[in-house]
C-alpha positions in Angstrom: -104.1 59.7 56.2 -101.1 57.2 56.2 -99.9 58.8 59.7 -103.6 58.0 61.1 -103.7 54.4 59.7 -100.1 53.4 61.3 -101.2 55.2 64.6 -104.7 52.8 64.5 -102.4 49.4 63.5 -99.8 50.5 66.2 -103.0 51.1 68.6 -104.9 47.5 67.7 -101.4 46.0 68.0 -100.9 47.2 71.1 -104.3 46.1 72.5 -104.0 42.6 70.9 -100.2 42.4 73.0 -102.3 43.5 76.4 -104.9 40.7 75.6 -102.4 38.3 75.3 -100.2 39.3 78.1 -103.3 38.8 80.4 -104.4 35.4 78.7 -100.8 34.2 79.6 -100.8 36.0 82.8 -104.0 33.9 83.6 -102.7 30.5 82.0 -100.2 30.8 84.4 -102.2 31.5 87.6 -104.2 28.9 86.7 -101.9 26.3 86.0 -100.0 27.5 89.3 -102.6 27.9 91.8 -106.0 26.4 90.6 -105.0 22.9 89.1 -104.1 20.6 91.7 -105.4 17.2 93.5 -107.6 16.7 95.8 -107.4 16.6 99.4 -108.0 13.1 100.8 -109.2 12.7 104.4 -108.9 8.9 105.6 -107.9 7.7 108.6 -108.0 3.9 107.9 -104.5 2.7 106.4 -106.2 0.0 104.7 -109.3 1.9 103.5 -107.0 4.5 102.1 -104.6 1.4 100.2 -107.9 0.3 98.6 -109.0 4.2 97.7 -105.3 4.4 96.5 -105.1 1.4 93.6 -108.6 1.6 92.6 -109.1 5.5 92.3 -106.3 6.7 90.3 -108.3 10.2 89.2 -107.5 11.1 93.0 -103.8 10.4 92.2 -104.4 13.1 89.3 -104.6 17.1 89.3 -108.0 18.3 88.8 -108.7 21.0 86.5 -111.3 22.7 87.1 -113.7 24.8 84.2 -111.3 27.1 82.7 -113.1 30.0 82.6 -115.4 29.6 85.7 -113.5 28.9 89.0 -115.8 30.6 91.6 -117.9 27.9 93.1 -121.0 30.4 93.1 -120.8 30.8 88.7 -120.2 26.5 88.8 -123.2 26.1 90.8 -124.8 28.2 88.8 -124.0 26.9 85.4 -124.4 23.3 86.8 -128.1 24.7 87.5 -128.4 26.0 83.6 -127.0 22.9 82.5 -129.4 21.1 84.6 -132.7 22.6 83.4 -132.0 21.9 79.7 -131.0 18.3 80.4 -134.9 18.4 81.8 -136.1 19.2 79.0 -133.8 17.3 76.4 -133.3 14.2 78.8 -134.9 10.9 76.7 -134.1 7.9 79.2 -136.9 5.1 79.1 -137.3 4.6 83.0 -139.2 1.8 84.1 -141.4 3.3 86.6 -141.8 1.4 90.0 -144.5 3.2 92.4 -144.2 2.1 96.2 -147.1 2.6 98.8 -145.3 3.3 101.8 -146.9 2.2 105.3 -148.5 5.2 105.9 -150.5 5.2 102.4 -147.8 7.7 100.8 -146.6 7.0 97.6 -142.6 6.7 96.1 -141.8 6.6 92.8 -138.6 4.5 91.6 -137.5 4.8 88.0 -135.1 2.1 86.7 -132.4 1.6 84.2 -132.4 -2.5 84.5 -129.4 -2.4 81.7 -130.5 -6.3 80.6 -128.8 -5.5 77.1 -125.7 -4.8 77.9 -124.9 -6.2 81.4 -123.0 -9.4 82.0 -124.8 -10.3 85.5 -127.4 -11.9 85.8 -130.6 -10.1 86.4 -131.2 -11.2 90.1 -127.5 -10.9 90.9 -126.9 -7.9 89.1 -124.9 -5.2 91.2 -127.3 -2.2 91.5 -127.1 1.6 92.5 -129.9 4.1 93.9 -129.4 7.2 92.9 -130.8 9.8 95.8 -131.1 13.6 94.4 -131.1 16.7 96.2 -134.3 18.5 97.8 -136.3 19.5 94.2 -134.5 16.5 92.5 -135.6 13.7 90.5 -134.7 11.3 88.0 -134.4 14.0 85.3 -131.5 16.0 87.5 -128.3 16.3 84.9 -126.3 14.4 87.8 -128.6 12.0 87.8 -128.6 11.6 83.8 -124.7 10.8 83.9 -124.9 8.4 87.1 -126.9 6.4 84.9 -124.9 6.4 81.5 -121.9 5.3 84.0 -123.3 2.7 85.8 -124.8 1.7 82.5 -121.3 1.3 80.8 -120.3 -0.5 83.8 -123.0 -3.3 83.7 -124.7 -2.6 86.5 -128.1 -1.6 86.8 -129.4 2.0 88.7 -132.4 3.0 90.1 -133.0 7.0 91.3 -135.4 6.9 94.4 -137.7 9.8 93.7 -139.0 11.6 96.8 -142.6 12.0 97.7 -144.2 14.6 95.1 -141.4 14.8 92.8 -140.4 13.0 89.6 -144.1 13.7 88.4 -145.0 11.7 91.4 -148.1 13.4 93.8 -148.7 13.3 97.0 -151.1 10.2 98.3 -150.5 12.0 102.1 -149.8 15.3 102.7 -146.1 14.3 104.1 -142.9 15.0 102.0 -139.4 15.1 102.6 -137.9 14.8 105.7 -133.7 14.5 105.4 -133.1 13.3 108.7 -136.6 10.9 108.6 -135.2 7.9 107.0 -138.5 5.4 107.2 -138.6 5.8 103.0 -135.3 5.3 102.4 -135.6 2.1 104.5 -138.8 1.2 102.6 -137.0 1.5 99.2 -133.8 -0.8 100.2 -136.0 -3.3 101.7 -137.9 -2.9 98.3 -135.0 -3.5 96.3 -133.7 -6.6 98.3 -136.8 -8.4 98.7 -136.7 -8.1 94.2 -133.2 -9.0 94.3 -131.7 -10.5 97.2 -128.4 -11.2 95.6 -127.8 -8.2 94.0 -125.3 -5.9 95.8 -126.4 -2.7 96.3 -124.6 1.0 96.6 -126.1 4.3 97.1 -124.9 7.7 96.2 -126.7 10.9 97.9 -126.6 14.3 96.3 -127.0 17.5 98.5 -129.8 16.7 100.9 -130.2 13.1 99.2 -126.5 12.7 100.8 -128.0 13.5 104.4 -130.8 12.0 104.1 -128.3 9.0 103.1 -126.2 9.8 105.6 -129.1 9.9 108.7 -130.0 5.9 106.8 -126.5 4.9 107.3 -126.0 6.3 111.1 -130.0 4.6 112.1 -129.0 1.2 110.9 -125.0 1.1 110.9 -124.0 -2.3 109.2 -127.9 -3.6 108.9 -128.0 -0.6 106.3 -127.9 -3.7 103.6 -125.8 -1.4 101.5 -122.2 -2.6 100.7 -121.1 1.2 100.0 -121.7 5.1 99.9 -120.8 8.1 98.7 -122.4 11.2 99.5 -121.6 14.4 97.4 -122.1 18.4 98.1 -123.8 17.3 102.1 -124.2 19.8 104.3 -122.8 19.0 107.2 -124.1 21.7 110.0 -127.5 23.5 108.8 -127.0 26.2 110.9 -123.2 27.2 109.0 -125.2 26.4 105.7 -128.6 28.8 106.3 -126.2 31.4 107.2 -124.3 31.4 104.3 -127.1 30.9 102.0 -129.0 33.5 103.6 -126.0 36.2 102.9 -125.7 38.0 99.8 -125.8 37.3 96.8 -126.5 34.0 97.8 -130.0 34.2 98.9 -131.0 35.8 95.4 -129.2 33.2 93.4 -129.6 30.2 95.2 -132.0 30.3 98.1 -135.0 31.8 95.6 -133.8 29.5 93.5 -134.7 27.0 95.5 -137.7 28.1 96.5 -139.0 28.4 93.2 -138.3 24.8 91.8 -139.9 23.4 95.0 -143.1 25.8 94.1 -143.3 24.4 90.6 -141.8 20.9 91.1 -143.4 20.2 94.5 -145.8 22.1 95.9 -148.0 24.0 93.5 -149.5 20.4 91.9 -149.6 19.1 95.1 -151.0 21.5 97.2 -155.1 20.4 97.8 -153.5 17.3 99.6 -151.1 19.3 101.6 -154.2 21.5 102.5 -155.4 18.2 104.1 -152.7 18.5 106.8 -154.3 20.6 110.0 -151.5 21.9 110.9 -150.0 23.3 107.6 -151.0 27.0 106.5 -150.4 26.4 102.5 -150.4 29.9 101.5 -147.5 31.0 104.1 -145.8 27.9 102.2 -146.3 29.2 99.2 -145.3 32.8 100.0 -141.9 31.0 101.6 -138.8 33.0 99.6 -135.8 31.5 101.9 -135.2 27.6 102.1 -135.6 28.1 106.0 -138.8 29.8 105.6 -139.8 27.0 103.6 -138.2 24.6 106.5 -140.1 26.1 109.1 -143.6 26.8 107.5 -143.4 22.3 106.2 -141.2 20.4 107.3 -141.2 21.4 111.1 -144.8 21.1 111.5 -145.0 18.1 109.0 -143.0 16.0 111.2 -143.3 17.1 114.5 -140.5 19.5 115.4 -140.9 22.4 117.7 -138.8 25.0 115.6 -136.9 25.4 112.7 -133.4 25.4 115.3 -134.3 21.6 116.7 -135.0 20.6 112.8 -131.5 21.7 112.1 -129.7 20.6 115.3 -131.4 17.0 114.7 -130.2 17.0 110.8 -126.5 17.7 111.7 -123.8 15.3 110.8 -121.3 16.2 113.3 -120.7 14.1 115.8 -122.0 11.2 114.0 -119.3 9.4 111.8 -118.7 6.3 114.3 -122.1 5.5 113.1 -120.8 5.0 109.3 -120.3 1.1 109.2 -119.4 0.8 105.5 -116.8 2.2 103.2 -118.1 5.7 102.6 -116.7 8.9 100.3 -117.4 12.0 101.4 -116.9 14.6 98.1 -117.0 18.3 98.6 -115.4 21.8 97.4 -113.4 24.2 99.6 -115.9 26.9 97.5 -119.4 25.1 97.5 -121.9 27.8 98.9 -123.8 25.7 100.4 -121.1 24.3 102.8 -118.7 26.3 104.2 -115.2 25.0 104.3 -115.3 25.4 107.9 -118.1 23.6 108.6 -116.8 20.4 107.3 -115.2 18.1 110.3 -112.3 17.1 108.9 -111.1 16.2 112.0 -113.7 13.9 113.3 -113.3 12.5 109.5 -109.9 12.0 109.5 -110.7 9.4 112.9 -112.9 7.1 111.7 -112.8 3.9 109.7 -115.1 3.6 107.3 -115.1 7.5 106.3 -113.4 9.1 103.4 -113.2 12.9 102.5 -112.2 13.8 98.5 -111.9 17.5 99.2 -111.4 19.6 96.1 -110.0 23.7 96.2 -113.0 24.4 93.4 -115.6 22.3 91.8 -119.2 24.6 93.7 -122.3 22.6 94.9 -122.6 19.4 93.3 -120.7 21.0 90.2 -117.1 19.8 89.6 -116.9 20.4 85.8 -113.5 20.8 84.2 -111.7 21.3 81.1 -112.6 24.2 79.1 -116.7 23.0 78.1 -119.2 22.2 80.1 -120.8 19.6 78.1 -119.2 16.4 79.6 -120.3 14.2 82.8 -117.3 15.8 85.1 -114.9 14.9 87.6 -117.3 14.0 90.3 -119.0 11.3 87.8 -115.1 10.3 87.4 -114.8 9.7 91.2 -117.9 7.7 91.2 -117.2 5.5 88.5 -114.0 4.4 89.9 -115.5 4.3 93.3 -118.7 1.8 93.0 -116.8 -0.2 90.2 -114.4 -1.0 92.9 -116.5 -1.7 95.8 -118.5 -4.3 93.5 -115.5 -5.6 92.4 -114.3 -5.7 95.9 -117.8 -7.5 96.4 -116.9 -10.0 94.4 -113.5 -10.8 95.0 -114.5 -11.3 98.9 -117.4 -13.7 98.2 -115.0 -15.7 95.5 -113.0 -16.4 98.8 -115.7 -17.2 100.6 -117.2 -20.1 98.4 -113.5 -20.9 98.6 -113.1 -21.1 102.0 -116.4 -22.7 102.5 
């Protein structure tokens, strides 16, 4: 009995020795391999001086989620985080409801931040928070953009898209990334209210391209005194194919799919029947996010297929149109945008573009440290970033009541 004890010590000994040699093992690796700063993609000396002194988390390693490096398990436990923020989320918005031109409707909900900013309320800096394709004010990003900008001083507004936020259809026309006639309703909105305020804009996912198509249509009449544009997918055609491959089309594409079904579509869909040219029921039986392109949005707004929707929503090619400081953040492993359909090169020429490029971080994930409870690096980024273009703001019209 003795002998068979010793040999069941010796035998858990031995097994707790393997454990730890592969904890250290991986300690190591990830120490050696996964933590380490970003890649930043400027081309302007003076651009990248400014990103330099007022960003010092790029000047630091990033350390991704300990134990979930693959961009595909980030994006998905961004996506689980995400859903219980939905449900536990208690922000009192004040609701804004705009009737677009065309007898639409878009909803705006607003942190104003009276209590605790120092700005006055007409000159307080402001940001608009755009979210992805099924997003809305109630998105987890969207929940730390506004504690951050709310610690800041500033005030934040998230411009919910037609049908979503709990906001229905007037029209039976939704989104449209590359139409930018609502995002140019909302600005206008939001300077006629405030015409001293200065005003940024930060795009998630499709928010950033439909940001991105505002700021190449109007270059520097955008109103907008900075950007930044995270998890954008830069080529649809590289993106579709990858989200279309396995296993990404059963844990993202479907995913997809379904939130728009419930978010979007299902409670809106007697108006959509309205539309003559829209079969409802194919939309609803839509299980890829190009299925669901091609059965709305191309016959929606006019396209001829589903390949002109996407050529005309590509981003390459178009960065000289960019006419104010603007940060580009994306991971090497976001499934949603290959690596090698990001044009670093074209980036790396212009002056008012900047690419943070990270080795891990998923779609519109970026978490770090060994929890996944707190805001994450990306809300770092921004925090540094739109606190220093308002401050930049500032300084520059100090000089010119100076000058003056």
């Amino acid at each position: 009995m003795a002998d068979l004890d010793s040999t069941r010590y010796i035998s858990d000994l031995n097994q707790a020795w393997v454990a730890l040699g592969i904890g250290l093992v991986y300690v190591i690796y990830y120490i050696t391999f996964v933590v380490k700063k970003p890649l930043i993609i400027c081309g302007n000396p003076r651009l990248r001086d400014f990103i330099d002194t007022n960003l010092p988390v790029l000047n630091e390693d990033y350390w991704p989620l300990f134990w979930c490096l693959n961009g595909k398990f980030q994006t998905l436990l961004k996506g689980v985080t995400n859903k219980t923020v939905r449900i536990s989320v208690n922000w009192t918005y004040r609701r804004d409801v705009l009737v677009t031109p065309d007898g639409g409707e878009i909803c705006l909900d607003w942190v104003d931040n009276d209590k605790k900013s120092l700005h006055l309320r007409d000159e307080r800096p402001t940001v608009i928070i755009v979210p992805g394709l099924s997003g809305s004010s109630g998105e987890v990003y969207s929940v730390h953009f506004f504690e951050l900008v709310q610690k800041l001083g500033y005030r934040s507004v998230v411009f919910n898209n037609r049908g979503l936020g709990g906001c229905r259809l007037k029209t039976p026309r939704t989104f449209c990334p590359k139409n930018t006639e609502d995002f140019r309703t909302v600005v206008q909105h939001i300077r006629k209210d405030y015409p001293n305020a200065p005003l940024f804009a930060l795009g998630a996912s499709a928010g950033g391209l439909n940001l991105f198509h505002y700021l190449a249509d109007y270059g520097k009449d955008c109103q907008l005194n900075g950007a930044m544009i995270v998890s954008v997918l830069y080529e649809m055609f590289a993106s579709t194919k990858n989200l279309e491959t396995f296993p990404n089309v059963l844990l993202f594409n479907q995913t997809l799919i379904r939130d728009l079904h419930y978010d979007m579509l299902l409670p809106n869909q007697d108006i959509l029947r309205t539309h003559k040219n829209l079969d409802v029921n194919s939309i609803l039986q839509a299980r890829t996010v190009r299925q669901f392109h091609t059965r709305l949005i191309v016959p929606t707004f006019g396209y001829k297929d589903w390949k002109q929707y996407y050529r005309d929503c590509n981003l390459t090619g178009l960065m000289h149109k960019i006419k104010i400081p603007t940060l580009f953040m994306n991971a090497a492993d976001d499934p949603f945008t290959p690596l090698s359909s990001i044009p670093i090169e074209e980036m790396r020429k212009e002056e008012n573009v900047i690419l943070v490029l990270t080795s891990h971080g998923g779609h519109c994930g970026f978490m770090e440290g060994v929890l996944p409870t707190q805001s994450g690096y990306m809300c770092k980024v921004f925090s540094q970033y739109v606190n220093a273009i308002f401050k930049n703001d500032e300084q520059n019209n100090r000089v010119n009541e100076f000058e003056r």
